[in-house]
N, C-alpha and C positions, 0 to 999 in steps of 0.2 A: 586704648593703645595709641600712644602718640607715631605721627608717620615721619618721615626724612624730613619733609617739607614742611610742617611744623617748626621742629627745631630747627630748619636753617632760619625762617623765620622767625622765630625767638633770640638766636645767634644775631641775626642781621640788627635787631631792632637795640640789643645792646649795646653791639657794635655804633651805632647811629646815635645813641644817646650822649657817649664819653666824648667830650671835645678834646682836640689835641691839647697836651701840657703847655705850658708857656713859659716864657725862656726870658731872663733880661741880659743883655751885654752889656757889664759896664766897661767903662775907662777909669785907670788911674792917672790920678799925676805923677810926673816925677820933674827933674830939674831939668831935663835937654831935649825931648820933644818939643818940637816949636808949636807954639801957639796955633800958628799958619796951617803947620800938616795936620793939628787934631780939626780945625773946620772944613778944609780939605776931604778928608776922611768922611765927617760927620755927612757931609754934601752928595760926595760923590758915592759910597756905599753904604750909609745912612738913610739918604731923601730926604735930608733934614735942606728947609731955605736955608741961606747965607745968613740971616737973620737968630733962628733957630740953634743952627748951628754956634754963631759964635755966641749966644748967651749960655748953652751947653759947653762950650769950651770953659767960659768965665767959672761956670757951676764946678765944674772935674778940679781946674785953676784953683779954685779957693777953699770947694771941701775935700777936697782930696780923693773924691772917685763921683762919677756921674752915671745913672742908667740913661746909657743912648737910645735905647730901642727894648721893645718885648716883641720876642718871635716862638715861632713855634722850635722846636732844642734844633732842627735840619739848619733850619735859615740861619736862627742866631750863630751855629758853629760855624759855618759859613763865612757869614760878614768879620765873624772874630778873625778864621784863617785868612781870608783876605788883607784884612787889616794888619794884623801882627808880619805879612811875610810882605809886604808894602815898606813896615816900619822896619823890619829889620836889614831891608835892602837899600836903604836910607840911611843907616844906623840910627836910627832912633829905638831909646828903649822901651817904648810904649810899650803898657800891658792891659789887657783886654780879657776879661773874664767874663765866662757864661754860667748863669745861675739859676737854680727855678724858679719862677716868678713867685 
């Protein structure tokens, strides 16, 4: 006969195996977001270097959408709302989507 404390132990140890999902945010391009506010962005709620950041800018820039970051789905939604209500109080129409890795 198995006891409580078994099974939470068996519970626990499943629980401990499954690693969080993972999340990519990308950027799209579009025509009027500045260049400036996508490395801005990338810097300031990214963590991405100045560097980093603006060859990521060029990437979105020329293929038409960039993965900035993988998070676990909390953080990625997160940095997106951050980012989009940044962009939209700027007007800019940046768009920001979160996907599973």
């Amino acid at each position: 006969e198995i006891t409580m404390s078994e099974l939470l132990e068996k519970e626990k140890q499943k629980q401990a195996i499954k690693p969080p999902t993972l999340h990519n945010v990308l950027f799209l391009n579009d025509d009027f977001t500045s260049f400036e506010f996508v490395v801005d962005c990338l810097v300031s709620i990214f963590g991405k270097t100045e560097e980093q950041a603006t060859m990521l800018a060029k990437s979105i820039h020329n293929s038409g959408k960039a993965v900035v970051g993988t998070y676990t789905k909390d953080i990625a939604i997160t940095k997106q709302s951050m980012t989009m209500d940044i962009a939209q109080r700027l007007e800019f129409p940046l768009q920001v989507i979160v996907e599973a890795a």
